[in-house]
C-alpha positions, 0 to 999 in steps of 0.5 A, a space after each residue: 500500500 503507497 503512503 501519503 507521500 507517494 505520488 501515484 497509486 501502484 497499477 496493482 492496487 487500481 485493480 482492487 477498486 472496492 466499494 467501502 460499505 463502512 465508509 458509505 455510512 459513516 459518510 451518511 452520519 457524518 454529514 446528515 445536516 446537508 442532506 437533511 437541509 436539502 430535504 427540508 428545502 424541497 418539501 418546502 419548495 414542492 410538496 408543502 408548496 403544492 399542497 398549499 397552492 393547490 387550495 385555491 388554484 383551479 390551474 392545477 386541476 389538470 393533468 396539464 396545469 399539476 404537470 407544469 407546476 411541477 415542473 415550473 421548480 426546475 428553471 429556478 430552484 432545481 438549477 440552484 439546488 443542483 449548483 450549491 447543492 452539487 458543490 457542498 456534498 463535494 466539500 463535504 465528502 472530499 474534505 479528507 484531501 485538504 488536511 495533512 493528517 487526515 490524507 495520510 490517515 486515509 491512504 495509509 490504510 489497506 484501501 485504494 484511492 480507487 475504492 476510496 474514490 468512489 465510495 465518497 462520490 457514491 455518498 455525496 451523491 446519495 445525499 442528492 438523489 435519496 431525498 429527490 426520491 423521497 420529495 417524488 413520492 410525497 409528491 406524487 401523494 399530494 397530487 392524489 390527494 388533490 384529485 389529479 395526478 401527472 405521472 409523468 411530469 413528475 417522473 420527468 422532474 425527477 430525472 431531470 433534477 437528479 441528472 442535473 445535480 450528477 453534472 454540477 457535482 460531478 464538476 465540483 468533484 473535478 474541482 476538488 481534484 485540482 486544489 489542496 485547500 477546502 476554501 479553494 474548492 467554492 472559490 474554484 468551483 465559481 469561477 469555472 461556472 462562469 469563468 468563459 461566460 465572463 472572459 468573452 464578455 470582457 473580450 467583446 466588450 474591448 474589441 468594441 472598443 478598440 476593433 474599429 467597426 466590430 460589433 458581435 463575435 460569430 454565432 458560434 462564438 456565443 453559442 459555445 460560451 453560452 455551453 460552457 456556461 451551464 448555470 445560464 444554459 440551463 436556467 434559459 434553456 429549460 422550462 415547461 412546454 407552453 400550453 399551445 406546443 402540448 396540443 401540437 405533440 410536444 413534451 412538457 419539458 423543453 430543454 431535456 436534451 441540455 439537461 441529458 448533454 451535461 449529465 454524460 459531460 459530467 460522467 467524463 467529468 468523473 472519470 477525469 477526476 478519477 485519473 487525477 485521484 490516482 496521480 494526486 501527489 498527496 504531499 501537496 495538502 494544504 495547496 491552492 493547486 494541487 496538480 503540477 501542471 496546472 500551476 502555470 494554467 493557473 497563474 497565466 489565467 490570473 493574469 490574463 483575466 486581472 489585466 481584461 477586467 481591472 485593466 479595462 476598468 482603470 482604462 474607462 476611468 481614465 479615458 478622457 485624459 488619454 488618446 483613445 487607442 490600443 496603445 492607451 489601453 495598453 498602460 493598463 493591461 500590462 500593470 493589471 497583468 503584473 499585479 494578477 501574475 505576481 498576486 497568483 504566484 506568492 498564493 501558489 508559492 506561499 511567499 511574498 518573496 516572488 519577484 526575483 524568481 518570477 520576473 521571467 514570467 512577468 516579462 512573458 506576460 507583457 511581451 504576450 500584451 504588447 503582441 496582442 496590442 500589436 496585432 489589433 493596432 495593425 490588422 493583419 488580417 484586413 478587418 476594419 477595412 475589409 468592404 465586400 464586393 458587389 458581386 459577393 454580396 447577395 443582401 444588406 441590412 442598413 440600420 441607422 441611428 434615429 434620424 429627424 424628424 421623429 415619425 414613422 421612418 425614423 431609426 428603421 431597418 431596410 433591406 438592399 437586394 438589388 446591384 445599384 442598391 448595394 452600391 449605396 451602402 458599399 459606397 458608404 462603407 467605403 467612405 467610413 474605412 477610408 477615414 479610419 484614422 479619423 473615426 476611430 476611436 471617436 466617441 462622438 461625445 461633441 455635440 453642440 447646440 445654438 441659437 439666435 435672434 430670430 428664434 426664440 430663446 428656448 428654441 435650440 438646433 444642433 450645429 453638429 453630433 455624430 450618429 451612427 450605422 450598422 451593416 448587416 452584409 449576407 453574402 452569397 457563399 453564406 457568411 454573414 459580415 456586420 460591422 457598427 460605426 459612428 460618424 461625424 454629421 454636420 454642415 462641414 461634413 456635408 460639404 465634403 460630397 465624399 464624406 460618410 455623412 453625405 454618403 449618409 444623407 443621399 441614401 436616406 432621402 432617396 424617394 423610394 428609400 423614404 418610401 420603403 422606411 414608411 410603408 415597408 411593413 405594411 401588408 399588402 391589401 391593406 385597408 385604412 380606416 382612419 385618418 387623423 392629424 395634431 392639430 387641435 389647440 387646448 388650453 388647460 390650467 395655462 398650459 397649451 396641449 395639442 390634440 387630434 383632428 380626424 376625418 371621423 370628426 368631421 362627419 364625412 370620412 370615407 374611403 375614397 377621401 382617405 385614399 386621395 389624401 394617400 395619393 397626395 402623400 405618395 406623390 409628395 414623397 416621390 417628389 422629394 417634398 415629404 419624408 425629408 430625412 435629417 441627420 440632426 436636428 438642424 436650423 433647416 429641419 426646423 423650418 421645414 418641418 411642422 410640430 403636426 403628424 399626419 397618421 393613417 391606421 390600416 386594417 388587414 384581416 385574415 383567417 387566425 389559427 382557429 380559422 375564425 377572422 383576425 384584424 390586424 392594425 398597422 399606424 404609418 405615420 408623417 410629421 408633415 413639411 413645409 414642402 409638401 405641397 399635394 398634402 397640404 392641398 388635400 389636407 385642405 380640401 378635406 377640411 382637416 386644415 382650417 384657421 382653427 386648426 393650422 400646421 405650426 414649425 416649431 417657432 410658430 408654436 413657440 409664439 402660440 405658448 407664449 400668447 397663451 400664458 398671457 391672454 389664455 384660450 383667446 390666443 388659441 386659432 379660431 378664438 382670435 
């Protein structure tokens, strides 16, 4: 039999891997509180809830309705009792490994490692599953008690939590290999549930900020994060079946294939920490990490995640004193770093005397920062200024800030498929990469604001902000390309003809691009039943308010009127007189366009899943300008403009307050 210094277990002795009845038991007394806690929380949290809620709930009066009450426990408390549950059985039946007297107690008696091994996961795990078994039954009793029993669901909860709980224990008996030191484990045993969750959130957070033009990591980059991150995997992922889904033959739980994947992972998880049990050096009792290999791991992995969370912290701290660059960041990284290299070492080497022996990792860690920073400060790869071909691109996506005025058409998504289309938006992009040096890194933090005489003091307009725009690209060999920038806007960019601001505007005041922003969502067969406009004046205590007219209100709305008015838009907007786009809220926008929207509400109906008649209602709605004259005209003609109820700019409504907080509704138009 090896002693507790030998290093490895002989091949013999695995041979005589035996299960220790004594040991079992011995455990199961030992540690009786867990358990009992685990019981008495799940009485509480299932059958005691059940039997309570049952009382007065009819939900739970089917099959269906007791099923999914039931099953409803395992998104929340069944994901927590299986992850705290999971690491304090580990703890507990695995705490022999942390203390030097009892590992050499243990390992000089004529056991195995491999028989001790198993004999303590068996019990840790009995202190889960026997209690799960014993909440099934007293379960499954309340639910005959209450007149309706869902067999099956309940069969379901009960796998789905025991196979649940063998993953995150099974973790947490991995972890337990890897460390000497008990406070170590949970410590461990954190980090590593949502260690890759939150190094890809720090990692895309400063691409973003130091990738010109980076948005998103790939799909699959999310996906397998989300995967390594089984708490929020399994939280998200698992929940009952919606009622209408049990109708079409769905089961009553969703996500039972997660839960399943993670139960053989955490099998494998066993058997490795199994194979780290047999090679455990057990002089190392007492260590932070017990495996040798992992110590560097260990060390490079403190580092690296020292230098993205405080370095990045530090950076946007003291980002308005500093360039904002790669090499800025960079004045935080490798500091960051140090402190988290050297922080790991004195813990792995139980010493504040580290430096004169770890200055050559130290110098590793910053040559391995500087090349990091190299390599995005130069984009080898072509990234930031790669622009699709035309003959590659089969679609794009143009998403934009919220351009003025704020109707219907602002801030919506349009779709490009044809060539000259494209070309649009390649021309834009082509501008943006252009530029880079000057964009990059721009924060668009500069906006300014005037006034002057004639205007109204309380009346202010931009002289230049930024905005920005997101390209979705779907090419024809499937790869999706997106890219987000912000852009400068003002007068002197839209001098430049070249510049992404006039690239910008041109493309978003294209008539039948105006046109698609306003009506590309509306089905076709559309009906309108409504018309109404804000230009109705009120005053109530002092203050102006402005509300609705409608064709309605004035007696004579009919479909023909209502079309004819949809024409007069129509022709204005091809025209370039309606739907002028701005990219601030400048001088001009104000004096072109009114205070006053102009809305259409359409009725589509079709046949619902029920086969019955289902009415759809779809607003598309204008902020009316000066320049569009076939509106104004009609608008006119219906009657829905009058002296009583005029179209107003800004100014003009400012004026209007103004006569209203000294004569009251005699200043209203009509009362004059």
């Amino acid at each position: 039999m090896p002693s507790g210094k030998s290093p490895s277990e002989p091949a013999a002795a695995v041979r005589r891997c035996r299960f220790y009845p004594t040991l079992f038991f011995k455990n199961v007394k030992r540690f009786w509180p867990l358990w009992t806690i685990y019981l008495v929380f799940w009485l509480f949290a299932l059958p005691l809830s059940l039997l309570l809620y049952g009382r007065f709930a009819s939900s739970i009066h089917t099959v269906e309705g007791m099923g999914r009450y039931v099953l409803t426990t395992l998104s929340g408390p069944g994901v927590v009792a299986a992850l705290v549950g999971g690491l304090v059985c580990a703890m507990a039946v695995f705490s022999y490994l942390y203390n030097a007297r009892a590992v050499s107690l243990f390992h000089s008696l004529p056991v195995t490692r491999c028989g001790l091994f198993w004999t303590s996961w068996l019990s840790g795990l009995a202190f889960l599953l026997v209690p799960n078994v014993l909440v099934f039954l007293l379960t499954l009793a309340v639910e005959a008690a209450a007149g309706t029993v869902a067999l099956w669901a309940t069969v379901l909860w009960l796998l789905s939590l025991s196979l649940m709980e063998l993953f995150f224990y099974s973790f947490a008996a991995l972890c337990a290999m890897f460390t000497g030191h008990l406070a170590a484990l949970p410590v461990f045993y954190g980090i590593f549930n949502c260690l890759v969750a939150g190094v890809t959130f720090l990692v895309v957070e400063l691409a973003r900020q130091m990738v010109f033009g980076f948005v998103t990591p790939p799909a699959f980059v999310s996906d397998l994060a989300s995967w390594l991150t089984p708490v929020l995997q399994l939280s998200r992922q698992v929940y009952p079946t919606p009622s209408g889904a049990i109708a079409q033959g769905a089961g009553p739980l969703q996500g039972f294939f997660y839960i399943l994947v993670y139960a053989l992972v955490g099998m494998a998880f066993t058997i490795l920490a199994l194979v780290l049990y047999r090679r455990r050096q057990l002089e190392r009792s007492g260590d932070i990490v017990a495996v040798s290999w992992a110590r560097p791991v260990f060390k490079y992995g403190v580092a690296v995640c020292v230098a993205l969370a405080l370095g990045t912290l530090l950076y946007a701290f003291f980002l308005g004193a500093l360039p904002s660059s790669i090499w800025s960041l960079l004045l935080f990284l490798v500091p960051s770093g140090l402190i988290g290299y050297f922080a790991a070492e004195m813990i792995l080497r139980k010493s504040f005397r580290v430096f004169r022996r770890g200055w050559k990792g130290a110098c590793v860690l910053t040559a391995i920062l500087v090349a990091v920073c190299a390599f995005l400060d130069l984009d080898p790869t072509g990234y930031e200024t790669r622009v699709p071909e035309l003959s590659e691109i089969k679609s794009v996506t143009f998403s934009g800030g919220a351009t003025a005025p704020y109707d219907g058409a602002s801030g919506s998504n349009i779709t490009f498929t044809e060539a000259e289309e494209i070309a649009w938006v390649t021309g834009l992009h082509t501008s943006i990469v252009e530029r880079i040096d000057q964009l990059e890194g721009d924060t668009g933090a500069y906006i300014s604001v005037d006034s002057g005489e004639p205007w109204p003091e309380e009346i202010y307009y931009e002289t230049e902000s930024s905005t920005w725009v997101e390209l979705e690209y779907h090419l024809k060999s499937g790869e999706m390309v997106l890219r987000n920038y912000r852009i400068p806007v003002g007068d002197d960019y839209f001098a430049d003809p070249d510049s992404p601001a006039s690239h910008y505007s041109e493309m978003m005041n294209d008539p039948a691009v105006v046109e698609r922003l306003y009506f590309g969502n509306l089905p076709e067969g559309a009906r309108i039943t409504e018309v109404t406009i804000s230009n109705q004046y009120s005053v109530s205590g002092g203050w102006l308010y402005q509300g609705w007219w409608s064709l309605a209100d004035l007696g004579h709305f009919s479909q023909a009127d209502a079309e004819m008015l949809l024409s007069a838009v129509e022709e204005d907007i091809a025209a370039g007189r309606l739907g002028r786009r701005y990219l601030l809220d400048s001088r001009e926008k104000l004096e072109n366009c009114y205070v006053n929207n102009l809305n259409f509400y359409f009725q589509t109906v079709s046949a619902d899943g029920s086969g019955q008649n289902a009415a759809a209602v779809y607003d598309v709605y204008f902020t009316l300008q000066t320049t569009a004259t076939s509106t104004i005209a009609a608008l006119e003609e219906l009657g829905l403009i009058d002296e009583a109820h005029p179209l107003l700019t800004a100014v003009e409504l400012s004026e209007l307050e103004q006569a209203v907080a000294q004569q009251g509704e005699a200043a209203l138009p009509g009362n004059r």
